[in-house]
C-alpha positions as CSV (number, residue, x, y, z in Angstrom):
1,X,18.7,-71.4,-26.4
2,X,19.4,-73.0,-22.6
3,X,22.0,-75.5,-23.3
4,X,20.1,-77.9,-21.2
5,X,16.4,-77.9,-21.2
6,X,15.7,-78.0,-17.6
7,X,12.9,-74.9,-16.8
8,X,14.6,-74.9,-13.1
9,X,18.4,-74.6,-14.5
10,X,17.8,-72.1,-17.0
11,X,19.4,-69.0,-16.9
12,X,18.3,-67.4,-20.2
13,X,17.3,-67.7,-23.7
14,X,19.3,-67.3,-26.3
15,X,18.2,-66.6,-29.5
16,X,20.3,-66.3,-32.8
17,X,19.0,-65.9,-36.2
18,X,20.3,-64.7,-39.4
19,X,18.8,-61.5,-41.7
20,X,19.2,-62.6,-45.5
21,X,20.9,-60.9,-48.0
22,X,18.7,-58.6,-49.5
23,X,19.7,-56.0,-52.4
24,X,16.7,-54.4,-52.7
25,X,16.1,-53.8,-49.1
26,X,16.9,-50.3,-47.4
27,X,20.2,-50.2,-45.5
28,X,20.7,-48.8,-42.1
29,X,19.4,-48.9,-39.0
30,X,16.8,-51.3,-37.7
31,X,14.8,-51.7,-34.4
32,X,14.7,-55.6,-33.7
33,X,12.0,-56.7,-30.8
34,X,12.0,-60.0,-29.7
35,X,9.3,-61.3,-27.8
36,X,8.9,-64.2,-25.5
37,X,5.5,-65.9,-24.7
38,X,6.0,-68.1,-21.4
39,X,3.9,-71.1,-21.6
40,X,0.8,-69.1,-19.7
41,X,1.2,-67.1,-22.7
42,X,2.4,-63.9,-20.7
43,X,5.5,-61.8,-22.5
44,X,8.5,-62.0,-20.7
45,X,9.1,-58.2,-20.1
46,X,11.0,-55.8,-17.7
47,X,7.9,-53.5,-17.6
48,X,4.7,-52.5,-19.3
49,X,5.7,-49.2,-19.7
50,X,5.8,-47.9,-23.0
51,X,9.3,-48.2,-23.3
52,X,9.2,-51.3,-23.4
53,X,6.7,-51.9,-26.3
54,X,6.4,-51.3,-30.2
55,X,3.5,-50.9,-32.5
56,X,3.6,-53.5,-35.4
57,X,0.8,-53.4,-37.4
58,X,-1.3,-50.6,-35.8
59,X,-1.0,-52.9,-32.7
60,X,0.7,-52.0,-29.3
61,X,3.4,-55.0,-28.3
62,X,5.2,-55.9,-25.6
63,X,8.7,-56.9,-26.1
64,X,11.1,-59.0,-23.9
65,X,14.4,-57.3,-25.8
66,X,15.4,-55.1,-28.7
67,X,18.4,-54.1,-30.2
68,X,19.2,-51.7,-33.2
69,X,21.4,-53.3,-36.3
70,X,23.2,-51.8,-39.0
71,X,21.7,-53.4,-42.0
72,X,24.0,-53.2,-45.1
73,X,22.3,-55.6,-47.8
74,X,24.4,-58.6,-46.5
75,X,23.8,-61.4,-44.3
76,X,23.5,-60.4,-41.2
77,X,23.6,-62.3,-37.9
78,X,22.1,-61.1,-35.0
79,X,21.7,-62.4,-31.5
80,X,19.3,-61.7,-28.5
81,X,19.7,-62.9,-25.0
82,X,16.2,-62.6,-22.5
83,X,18.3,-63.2,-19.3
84,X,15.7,-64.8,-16.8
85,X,14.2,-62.2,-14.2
86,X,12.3,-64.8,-12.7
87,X,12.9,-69.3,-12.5
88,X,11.2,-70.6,-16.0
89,X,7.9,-72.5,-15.9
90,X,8.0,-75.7,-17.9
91,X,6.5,-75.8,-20.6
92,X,6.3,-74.2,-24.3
93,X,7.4,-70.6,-24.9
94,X,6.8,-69.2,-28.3
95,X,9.7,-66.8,-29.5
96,X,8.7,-64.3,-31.8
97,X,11.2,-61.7,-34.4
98,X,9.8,-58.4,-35.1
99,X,11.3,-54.9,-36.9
100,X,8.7,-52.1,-36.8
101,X,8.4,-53.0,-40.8
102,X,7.8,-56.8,-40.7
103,X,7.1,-59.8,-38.5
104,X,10.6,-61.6,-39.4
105,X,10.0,-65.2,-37.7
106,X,8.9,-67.5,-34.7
107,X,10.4,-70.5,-33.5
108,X,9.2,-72.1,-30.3
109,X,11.1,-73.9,-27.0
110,X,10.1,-76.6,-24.6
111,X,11.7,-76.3,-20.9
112,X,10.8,-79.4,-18.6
């Protein structure tokens, strides 16, 4: 997250969360999507072309990053940085955690 809370200062989001330990789980590779609602509810995104969305659910997304992980049964940290493409709005902006299997968590952020 910004490490002031300013809407005009900020130069990103940051967003670091950790994927349990999980021996039952399959290991390997993993699509992560993180989405970003801005306070008008629009997702922060480079594009709405289709690279640059996922289907969870049987429903098209929009997603502000991705990454891939290697997942190996162990606690994994991972960390996703939406670097601003245009001055944040104050206001509330819902962060969402997706893999193409599950909706992994939310979290939300007020900018003034």
């Amino acid at each position: 997250f910004p490490s002031h809370d300013r809407a005009s200062r900020a130069e990103q989001i940051r967003v670091c969360f950790d994927i349990a330990e999980n021996p039952v789980a399959r290991t390997g590779e993993y699509q992560i999507f993180l989405r970003i609602a801005a306070p008008d509810g629009r997702i922060l995104r480079l594009s709405d072309a289709d690279a640059h969305s996922f289907v969870h659910n049987n429903d098209t997304l929009q997603f502000s990053n991705q990454a891939t992980i290697n997942y190996q049964n162990k606690l994994t940290n991972v960390c996703m940085v939406w670097q601003r493409t245009e001055e944040f709005k104050p206001g509330t902006y819902l962060i969402s955690v997706y893999s193409h299997e599950a909706w992994l968590g939310e979290t939300a952020l007020s900018l003034r």
